[in-house]
C-alpha positions in Angstrom: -18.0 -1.8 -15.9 -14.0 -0.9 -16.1 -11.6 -2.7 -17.7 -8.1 -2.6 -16.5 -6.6 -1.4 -19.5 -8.8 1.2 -20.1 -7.0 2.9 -16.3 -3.7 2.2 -17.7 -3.1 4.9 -20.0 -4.5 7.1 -17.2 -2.1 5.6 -14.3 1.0 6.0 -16.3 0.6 9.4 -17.8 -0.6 10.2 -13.9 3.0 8.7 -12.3 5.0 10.5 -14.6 6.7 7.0 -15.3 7.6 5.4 -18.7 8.0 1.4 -19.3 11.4 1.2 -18.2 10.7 2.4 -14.6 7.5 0.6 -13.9 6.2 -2.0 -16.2 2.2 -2.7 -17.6 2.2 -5.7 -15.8 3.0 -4.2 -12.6 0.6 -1.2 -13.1 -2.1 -3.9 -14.5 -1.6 -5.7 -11.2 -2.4 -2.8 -9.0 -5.0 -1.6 -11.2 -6.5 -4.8 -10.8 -6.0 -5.4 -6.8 -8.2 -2.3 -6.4 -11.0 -4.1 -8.4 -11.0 -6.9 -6.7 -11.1 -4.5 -3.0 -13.5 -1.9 -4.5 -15.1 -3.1 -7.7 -15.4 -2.5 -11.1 -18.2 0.0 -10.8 -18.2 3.4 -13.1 -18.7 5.5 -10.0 -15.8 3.7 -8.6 -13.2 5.2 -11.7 -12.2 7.9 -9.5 -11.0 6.0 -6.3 -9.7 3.3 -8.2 -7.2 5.5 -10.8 -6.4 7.7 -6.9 -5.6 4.4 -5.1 -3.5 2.9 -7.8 -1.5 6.1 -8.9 -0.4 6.5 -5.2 0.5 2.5 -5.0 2.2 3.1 -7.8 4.2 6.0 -7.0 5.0 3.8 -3.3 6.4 1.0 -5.6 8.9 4.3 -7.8 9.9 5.8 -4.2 10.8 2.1 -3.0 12.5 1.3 -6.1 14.3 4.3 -6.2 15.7 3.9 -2.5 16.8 0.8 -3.1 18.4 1.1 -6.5 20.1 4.1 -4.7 21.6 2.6 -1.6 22.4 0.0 -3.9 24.3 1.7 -6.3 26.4 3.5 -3.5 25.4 1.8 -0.1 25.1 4.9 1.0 28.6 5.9 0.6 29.4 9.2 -1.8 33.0 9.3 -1.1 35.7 6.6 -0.8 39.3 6.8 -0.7 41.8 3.8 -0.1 46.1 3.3 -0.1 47.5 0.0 -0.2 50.7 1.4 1.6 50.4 2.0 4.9 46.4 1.1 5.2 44.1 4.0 5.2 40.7 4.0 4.2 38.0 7.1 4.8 34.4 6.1 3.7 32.2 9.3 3.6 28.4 8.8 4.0 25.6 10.9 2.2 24.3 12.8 5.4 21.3 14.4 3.7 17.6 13.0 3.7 17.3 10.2 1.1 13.0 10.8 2.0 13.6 14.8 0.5 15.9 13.4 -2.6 13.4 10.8 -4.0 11.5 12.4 -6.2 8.6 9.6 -6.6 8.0 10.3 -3.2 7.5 13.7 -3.4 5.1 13.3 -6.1 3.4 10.7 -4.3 2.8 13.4 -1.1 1.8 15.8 -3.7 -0.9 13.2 -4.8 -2.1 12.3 -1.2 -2.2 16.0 0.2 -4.5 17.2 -2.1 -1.5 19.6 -4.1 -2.5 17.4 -7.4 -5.8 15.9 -8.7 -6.4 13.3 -11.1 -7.6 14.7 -13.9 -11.4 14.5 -14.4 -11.9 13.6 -10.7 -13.0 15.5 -7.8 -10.9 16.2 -4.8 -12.7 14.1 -2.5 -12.1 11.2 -4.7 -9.2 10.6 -1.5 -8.4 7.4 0.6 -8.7 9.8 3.5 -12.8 10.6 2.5 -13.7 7.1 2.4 -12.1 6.4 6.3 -14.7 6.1 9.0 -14.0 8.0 12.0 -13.5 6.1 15.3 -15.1 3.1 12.8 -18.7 4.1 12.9 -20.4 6.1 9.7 -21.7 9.8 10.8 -25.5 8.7 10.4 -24.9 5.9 12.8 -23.5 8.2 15.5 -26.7 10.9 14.9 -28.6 7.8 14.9 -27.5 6.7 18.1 -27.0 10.0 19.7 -30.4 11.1 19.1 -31.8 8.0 20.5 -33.2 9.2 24.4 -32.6 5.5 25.8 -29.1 5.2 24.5 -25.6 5.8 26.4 -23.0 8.3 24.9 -19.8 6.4 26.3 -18.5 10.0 27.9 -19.9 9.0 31.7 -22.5 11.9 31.3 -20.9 14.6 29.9 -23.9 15.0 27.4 -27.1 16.7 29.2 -30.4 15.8 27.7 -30.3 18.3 25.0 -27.5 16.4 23.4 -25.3 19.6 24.3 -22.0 19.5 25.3 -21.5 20.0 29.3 -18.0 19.5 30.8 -20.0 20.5 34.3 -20.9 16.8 36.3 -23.4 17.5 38.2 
């Protein structure tokens, strides 16, 4: 069985993040919302530390837009004169997506470019989704079944083929 602070360690040194930027109450609280979704099983370590590093890093890319926009709201250049009125704002034109540097980490993590350590690569949100909802045995299970219906108004012929002819 895991305990929450035993993933901590592992989360932080993962994000790249000290105290300052992200706190062990917030990464405790993560940690421990994928518990309560996924359990607390051993052979659940994997997806659990994958699921919380990229909340984690979603919380830093967040943070880090908003502290940024704050800090300038969005304006790099300002110049005002009291005589004769004129003020000229200039706005940052470039991507604030490509500047935050959480989230490129974070796309790192999801694409497969990093690994946590000690875990497999399959150890993904993506290889735990269920295509159109339905596990792959279940569709073999139903599509080898003579007396069911394949949904596709025939385009399967009897030897479970595919057959874009109708006829």
């Amino acid at each position: 069985m895991l305990v929450d602070t035993q993933l901590l360690g592992f989360v932080r040194r993962a994000i790249f993040a000290d105290a300052t930027q992200i706190t062990d109450e917030q990464l405790l609280e993560i940690i421990n919302q994928y518990f309560e979704s996924i359990g607390q099983q051993n052979n659940k370590r994997c997806l659990i530390l994958y699921n919380s590093i990229l909340s984690a890093l979603q919380y830093l890319a967040a943070r880090w837009n908003i502290d940024t926009a704050a800090a300038t709201g969005g304006a790099i250049e300002r110049t005002e004169r009291v005589g004769q009125v004129e003020v000229s704002t200039k706005y940052n034109d470039s991507d604030i997506y490509a500047d935050n540097p959480w989230q490129r980490l974070h796309d790192a993590y999801f694409y497969g470019q990093m690994q946590v350590i000690g875990c497999p690569m399959q150890a993904k949100v993506s290889d735990n989704v269920l295509i159109g909802g339905v596990d792959r045995s279940e569709i073999h299970r139903v599509k080898d079944n003579c007396n069911s219906v394949d949904g596709l108004q025939g385009l399967y012929n009897k030897n479970r083929h595919w057959d874009l002819r109708r006829g």
